[in-house]
Each structure stands twice: as structure tokens, then as C-alpha cells.
N, C-alpha and C positions, 0 to 999 in steps of 0.2 A: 521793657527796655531792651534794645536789640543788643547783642556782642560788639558790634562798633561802637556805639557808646558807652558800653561797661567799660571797653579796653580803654578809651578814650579818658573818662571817669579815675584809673585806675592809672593812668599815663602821669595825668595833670601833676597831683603832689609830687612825684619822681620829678617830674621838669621843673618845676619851682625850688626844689632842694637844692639841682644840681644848677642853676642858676644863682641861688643865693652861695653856694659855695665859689663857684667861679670869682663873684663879686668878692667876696672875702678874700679870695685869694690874690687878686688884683689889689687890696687896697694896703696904703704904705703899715711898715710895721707898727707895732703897739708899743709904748713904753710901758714899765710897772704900772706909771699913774696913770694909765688910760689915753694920752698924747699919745701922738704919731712921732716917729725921728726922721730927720734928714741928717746925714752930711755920716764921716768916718771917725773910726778910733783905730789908730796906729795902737797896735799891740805892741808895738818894741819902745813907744813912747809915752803908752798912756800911764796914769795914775789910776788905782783903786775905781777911783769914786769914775772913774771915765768908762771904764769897763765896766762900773757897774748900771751904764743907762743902757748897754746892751740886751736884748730881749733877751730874758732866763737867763743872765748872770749875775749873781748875787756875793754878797762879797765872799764867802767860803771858795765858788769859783773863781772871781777876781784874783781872789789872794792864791790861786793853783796856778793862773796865768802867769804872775807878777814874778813866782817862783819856778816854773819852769825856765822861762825866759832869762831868771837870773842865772843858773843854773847851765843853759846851753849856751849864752851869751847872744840871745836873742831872736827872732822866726826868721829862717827864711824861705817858709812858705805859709800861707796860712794853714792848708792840711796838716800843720805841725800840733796845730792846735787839738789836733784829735787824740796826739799823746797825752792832754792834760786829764788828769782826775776828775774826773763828770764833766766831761764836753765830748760824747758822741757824738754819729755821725746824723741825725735828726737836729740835736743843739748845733751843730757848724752851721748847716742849712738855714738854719732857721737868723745866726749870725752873720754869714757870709756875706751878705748886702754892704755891711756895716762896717768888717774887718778890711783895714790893710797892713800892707807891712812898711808900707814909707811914707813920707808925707806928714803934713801936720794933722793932728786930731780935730776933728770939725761936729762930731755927734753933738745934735741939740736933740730936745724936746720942743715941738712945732705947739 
């Protein structure tokens, strides 16, 4: 086998990974149950159970949200979010799509 097709060989799985993560990263978020979401949840307006169809927010988080916000008398930003108890800056990211601060709450599961 020549070095062109070792390296070639040795190329392949690397391109296929990094393709199949691209595509993951392209595709809408996850709910807990495996669905995808569309649409937002107002943090100054939502309930518990609303924040909790946010990806990796469970209700011990919810309930840190519900009480910050009671607490400051509400976001006005969403980086605010990153003072809450277990919502670093990977969990934002990973929420951010989803969060706003005005408007009405719309998150479904698709």
C-alpha cells in the first residue's frame, strides 16, 4: 500500500466524524423526551414546568431561576442568567436559542 493511500486510509474516519458532528450541530435542540423545540420561554414570565422544557433545566434549576428573578425583580438581560446557581456559561449556550426576556412564552416540543 503506498503512503498516499495509508494517509488517505487514515484521513477517511477523521472526515466522517467531523461531518457527523457538523450535522449535529446543525440540528434543532433536544428536549428531555427526545423531541426537538421551537418557539421561546420568557424568563420573567414563565412558570416552573416552562423552564423546565429548556435543554438541562430541571426543576432544582427552574426553581433557582423563578427565585433569582423573584429576588432582583426580574432579567434584564439574559446573561443574568449566568448568576443563577448551576447555569454556567456552556448551560447559557446551550439555552440561549430559547431564552428571552420579553414577549410571550412559545417553547413547544415538535
Amino acid at each position: 500500500m503506498s503512503n498516499s493511500a495509508i494517509r488517505t486510509a487514515r484521513a477517511l474516519p477523521l472526515a466522517l466524524l467531523l461531518l457527523l458532528g457538523l450535522g449535529l450541530a446543525a440540528s434543532p435542540a433536544l428536549a428531555a423526551d427526545g423531541g426537538s423545540l421551537s418557539g421561546v420561554v420568557n424568563v420573567n414570565t414563565a412558570t416552573a414546568d416552562q423552564l423546565m422544557l429548556l435543554p438541562g433545566i430541571g426543576e432544582a434549576k427552574a426553581q433557582a431561576i423563578l427565585e433569582r428573578r423573584k429576588e432582583q425583580g426580574g432579567y434584564k438581560s439574559v446573561d443574568e442568567l449566568l448568576e443563577v446557581k448551576g447555569i454556567g456559561a456552556a448551560a447559557l449556550e446551550k439555552i440561549r436559542p430559547f431564552v428571552v426576556i420579553q414577549g410571550q412564552t412559545s417553547l413547544a416540543r415538535e
